[in-house]
C-alpha positions in Angstrom: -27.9 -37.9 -33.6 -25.4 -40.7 -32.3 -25.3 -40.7 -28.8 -22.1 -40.4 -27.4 -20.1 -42.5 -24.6 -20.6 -40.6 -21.2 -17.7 -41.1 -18.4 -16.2 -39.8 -15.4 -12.2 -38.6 -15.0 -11.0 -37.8 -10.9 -9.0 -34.7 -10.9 -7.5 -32.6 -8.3 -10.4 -31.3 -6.2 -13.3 -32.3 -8.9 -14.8 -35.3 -10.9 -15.4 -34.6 -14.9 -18.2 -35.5 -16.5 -17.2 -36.1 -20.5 -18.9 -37.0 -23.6 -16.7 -39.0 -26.3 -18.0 -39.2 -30.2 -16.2 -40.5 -33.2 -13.4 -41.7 -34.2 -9.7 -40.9 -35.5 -7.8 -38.0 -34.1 -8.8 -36.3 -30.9 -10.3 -32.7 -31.2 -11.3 -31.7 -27.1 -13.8 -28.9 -27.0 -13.3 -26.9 -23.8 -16.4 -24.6 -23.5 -17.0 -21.2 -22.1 -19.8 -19.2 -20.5 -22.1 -21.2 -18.4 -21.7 -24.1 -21.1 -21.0 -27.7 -20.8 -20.4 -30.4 -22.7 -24.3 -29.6 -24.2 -22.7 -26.1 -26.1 -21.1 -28.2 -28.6 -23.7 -30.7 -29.5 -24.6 -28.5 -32.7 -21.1 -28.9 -33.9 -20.1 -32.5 -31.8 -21.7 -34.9 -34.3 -20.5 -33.1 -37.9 -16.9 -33.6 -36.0 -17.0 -36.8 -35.0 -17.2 -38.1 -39.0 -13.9 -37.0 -39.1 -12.1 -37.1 -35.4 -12.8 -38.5 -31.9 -14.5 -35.2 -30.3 -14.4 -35.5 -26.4 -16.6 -32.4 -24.8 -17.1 -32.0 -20.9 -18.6 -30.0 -18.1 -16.0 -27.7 -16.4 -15.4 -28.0 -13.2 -18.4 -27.1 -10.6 -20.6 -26.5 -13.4 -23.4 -29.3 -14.5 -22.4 -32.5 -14.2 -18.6 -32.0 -12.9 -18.8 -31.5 -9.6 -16.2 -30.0 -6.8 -15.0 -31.6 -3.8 -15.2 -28.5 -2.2 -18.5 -26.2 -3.5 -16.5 -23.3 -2.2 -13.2 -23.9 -3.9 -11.6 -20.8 -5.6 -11.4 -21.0 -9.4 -8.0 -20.9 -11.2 -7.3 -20.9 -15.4 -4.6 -23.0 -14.6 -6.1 -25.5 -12.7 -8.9 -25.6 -15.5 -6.0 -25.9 -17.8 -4.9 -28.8 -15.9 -8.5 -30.3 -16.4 -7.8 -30.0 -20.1 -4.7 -31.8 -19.9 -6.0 -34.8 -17.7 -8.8 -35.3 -20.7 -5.8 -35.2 -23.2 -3.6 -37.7 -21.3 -6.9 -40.0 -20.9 -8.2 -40.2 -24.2 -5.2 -39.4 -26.5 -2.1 -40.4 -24.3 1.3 -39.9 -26.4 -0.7 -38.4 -29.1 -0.9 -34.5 -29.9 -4.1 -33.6 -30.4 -6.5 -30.3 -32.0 -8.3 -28.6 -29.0 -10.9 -25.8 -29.3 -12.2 -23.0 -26.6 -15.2 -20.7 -26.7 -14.7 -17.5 -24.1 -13.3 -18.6 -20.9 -13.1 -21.9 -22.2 -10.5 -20.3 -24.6 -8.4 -18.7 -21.9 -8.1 -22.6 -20.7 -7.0 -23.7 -24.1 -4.7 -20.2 -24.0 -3.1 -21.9 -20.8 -3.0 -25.2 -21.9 -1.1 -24.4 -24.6 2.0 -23.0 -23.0 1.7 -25.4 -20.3 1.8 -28.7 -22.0 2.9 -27.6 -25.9 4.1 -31.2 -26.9 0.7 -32.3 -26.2 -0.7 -30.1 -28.6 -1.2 -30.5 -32.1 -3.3 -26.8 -33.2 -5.6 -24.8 -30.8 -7.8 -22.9 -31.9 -9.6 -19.9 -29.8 -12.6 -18.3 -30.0 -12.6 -14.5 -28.8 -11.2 -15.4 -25.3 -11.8 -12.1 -23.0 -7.9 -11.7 -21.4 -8.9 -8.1 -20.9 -5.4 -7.9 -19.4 -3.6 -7.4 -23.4 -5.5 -4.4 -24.2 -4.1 -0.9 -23.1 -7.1 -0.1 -21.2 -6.8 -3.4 -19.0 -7.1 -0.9 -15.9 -10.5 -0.2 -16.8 -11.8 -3.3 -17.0 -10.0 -4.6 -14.0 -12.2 -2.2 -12.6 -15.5 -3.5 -14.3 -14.6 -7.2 -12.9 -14.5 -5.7 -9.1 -17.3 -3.6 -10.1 -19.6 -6.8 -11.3 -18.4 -8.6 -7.7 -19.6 -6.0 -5.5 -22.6 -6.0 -7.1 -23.0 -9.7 -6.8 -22.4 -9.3 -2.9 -24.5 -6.4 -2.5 -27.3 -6.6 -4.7 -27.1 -10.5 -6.4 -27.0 -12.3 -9.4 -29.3 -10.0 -11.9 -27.8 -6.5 -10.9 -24.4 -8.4 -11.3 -24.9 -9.8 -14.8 -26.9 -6.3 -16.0 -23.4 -4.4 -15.1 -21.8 -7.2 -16.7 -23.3 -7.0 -19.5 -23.1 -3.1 -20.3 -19.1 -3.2 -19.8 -19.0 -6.0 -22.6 -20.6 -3.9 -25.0 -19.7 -2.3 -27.7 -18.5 0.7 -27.7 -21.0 4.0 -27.7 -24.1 1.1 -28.2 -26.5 2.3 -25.7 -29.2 -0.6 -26.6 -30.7 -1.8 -22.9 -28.7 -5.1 -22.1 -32.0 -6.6 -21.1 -33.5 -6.2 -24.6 -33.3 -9.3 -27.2 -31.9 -9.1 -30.4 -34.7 -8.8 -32.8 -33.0 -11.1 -35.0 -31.7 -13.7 -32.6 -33.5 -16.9 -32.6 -32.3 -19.5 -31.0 -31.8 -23.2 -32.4 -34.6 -25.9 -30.5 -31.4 -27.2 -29.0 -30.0 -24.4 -27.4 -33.1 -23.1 -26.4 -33.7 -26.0 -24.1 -30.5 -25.7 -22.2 -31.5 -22.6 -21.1 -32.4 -23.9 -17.4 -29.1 -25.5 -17.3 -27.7 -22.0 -18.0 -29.5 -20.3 -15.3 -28.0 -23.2 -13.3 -24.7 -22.7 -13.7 -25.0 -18.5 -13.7 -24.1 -18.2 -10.1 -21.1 -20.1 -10.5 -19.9 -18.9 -13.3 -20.3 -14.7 -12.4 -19.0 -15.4 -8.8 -15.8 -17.7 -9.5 -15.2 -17.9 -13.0 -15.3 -14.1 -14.3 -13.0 -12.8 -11.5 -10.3 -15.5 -12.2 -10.4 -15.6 -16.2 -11.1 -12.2 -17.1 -8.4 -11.2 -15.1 -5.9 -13.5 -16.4 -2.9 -12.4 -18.3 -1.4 -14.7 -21.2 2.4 -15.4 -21.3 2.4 -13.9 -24.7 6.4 -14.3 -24.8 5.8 -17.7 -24.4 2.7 -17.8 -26.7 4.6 -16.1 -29.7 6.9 -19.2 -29.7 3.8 -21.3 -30.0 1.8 -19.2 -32.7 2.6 -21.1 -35.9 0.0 -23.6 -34.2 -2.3 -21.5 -32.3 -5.5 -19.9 -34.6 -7.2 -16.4 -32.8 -10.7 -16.0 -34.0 -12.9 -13.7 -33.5 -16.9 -12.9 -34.0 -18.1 -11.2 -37.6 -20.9 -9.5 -35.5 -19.2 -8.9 -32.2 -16.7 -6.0 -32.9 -15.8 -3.7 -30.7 -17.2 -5.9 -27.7 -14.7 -6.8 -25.1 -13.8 -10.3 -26.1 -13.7 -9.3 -29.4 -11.4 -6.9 -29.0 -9.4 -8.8 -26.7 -8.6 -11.6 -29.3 -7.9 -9.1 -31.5 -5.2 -7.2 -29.8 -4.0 -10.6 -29.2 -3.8 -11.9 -32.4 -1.7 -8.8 -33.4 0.7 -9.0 -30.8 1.7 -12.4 -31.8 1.8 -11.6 -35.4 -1.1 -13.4 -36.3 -4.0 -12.6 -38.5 -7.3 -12.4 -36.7 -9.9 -15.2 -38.3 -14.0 -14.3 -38.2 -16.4 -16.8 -37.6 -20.2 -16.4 -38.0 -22.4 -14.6 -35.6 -21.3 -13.0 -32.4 -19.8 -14.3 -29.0 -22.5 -16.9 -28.8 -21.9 -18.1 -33.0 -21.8 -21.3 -31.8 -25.1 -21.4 -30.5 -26.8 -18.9 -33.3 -24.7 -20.4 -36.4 -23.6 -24.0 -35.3 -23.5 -25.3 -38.9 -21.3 -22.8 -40.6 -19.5 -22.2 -36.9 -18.9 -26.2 -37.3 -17.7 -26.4 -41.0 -15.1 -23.1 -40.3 -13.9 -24.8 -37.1 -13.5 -27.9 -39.1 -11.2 -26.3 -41.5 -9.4 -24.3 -38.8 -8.4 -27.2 -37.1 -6.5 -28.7 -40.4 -4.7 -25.3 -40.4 -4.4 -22.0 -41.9 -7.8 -20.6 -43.8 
């Protein structure tokens, strides 16, 4: 594997860390979950024989650090992040951005912020709970999950989390591993990192993003360049169904990518050659 140029971008209230492979046209992965720049390096180098792929650490997480450790989290000031990378590494130039989970919510944001900087976007079962006709309930699961994180901390927390992702009437114990889950050597070793970042990411990030609502008036003006995909074993989950609802509300057909939520970390070679294909357009 090529190792890739590491820098450093000042933005309002943090400092970025970003990683920078290839060459040709820009592709920026924004990622999602705990995930840094490190969720993309099973996918990174494949990309980068075809386009300059820039991946970072979101704000307060792993190498990007806050100015203020107990700053509030907001999509569009991680949007904003997004756009700084853009305007750094392809100034003048649209450019093809992807987003895994909250990271998608980002790119969602990004999109209908800064449109003439965008080339194609293309999201990966971003949780905006807020499109679905039962938003109220789940509004209800995010207050639930930071209760819990007050009065109980961060494993309670992430068990309720858990359950009110689930799919619907699957009563399998959160806790229990997927039989048929292994994780690639890679992945597996950023698992401290993950832990890491868990605090941050269930006390600032979840109550911010997964209460976020879309413009989607704005959004269906933008669709002819914006791809909704969605996990081929994560139906009826929340984000699943969330970028579904989504997708039909604009008009758009729904794409499926390998694995689940996480397909990027369980299937980075076929996630990688789809995304690939996605980002020239339609598939």
């Amino acid at each position: 594997m090529t190792s890739p140029t590491l820098g450093s971008l000042r933005v309002n209230g943090a400092t970025l860390h970003y990683e920078v492979r290839g060459q040709g046209p820009l592709v920026l992965l924004i990622p999602g979950g705990t995930g840094g720049a490190a969720s993309f390096d099973g996918i990174a180098e494949d990309l980068a024989a075809e386009y300059t792929v820039a991946t970072y650490d979101p704000r307060g997480m792993s190498r990007s650090t806050l100015n203020d450790p107990d700053a509030e989290q907001r999509v569009a000031e991680h949007a904003d992040d997004a756009f700084r990378m853009l305007e750094l590494l392809s100034p003048g130039e649209p450019a093809l951005v992807f987003g895994a989970s909250s990271g998608a919510i980002a790119a969602l944001h990004l999109l209908t912020a800064h449109p003439e900087r965008i080339a194609r976007v293309v999201v990966h079962e971003p949780p905006v709970g807020e499109v679905l006709p039962d938003g109220a309930e789940h509004r209800a699961l995010i207050a639930h999950v930071q209760d819990t994180f007050r009065t109980q901390g961060l494993m309670p927390a992430m068990a309720v989390f858990a359950a009110g992702l689930k799919k619907d009437g699957d009563t399998t114990e959160t806790t229990e591993p997927k039989a048929d889950l292994e994780l690639p050597p890679q992945a597996a070793a950023r698992a401290e990192q993950t832990m890491a970042n868990l605090s941050y990411f269930v006390g600032r990030i979840v109550p911010s993003f997964m209460t976020y609502a879309p413009d989607i008036r704005r959004l269906e003006g933008l669709s002819d360049r914006l791809l909704i995909a969605g996990g081929q074993d994560s139906r009826g989950e929340l984000p699943y169904r969330s970028a579904a609802f989504l997708a039909e509300r604009l008009g758009t057909e729904l794409q499926h990518f390998p694995g689940g939520h996480i397909g990027l970390t369980t299937h980075p070679a076929e996630f990688g050659e789809l995304l690939r294909k996605a980002l020239r357009g339609p598939i």
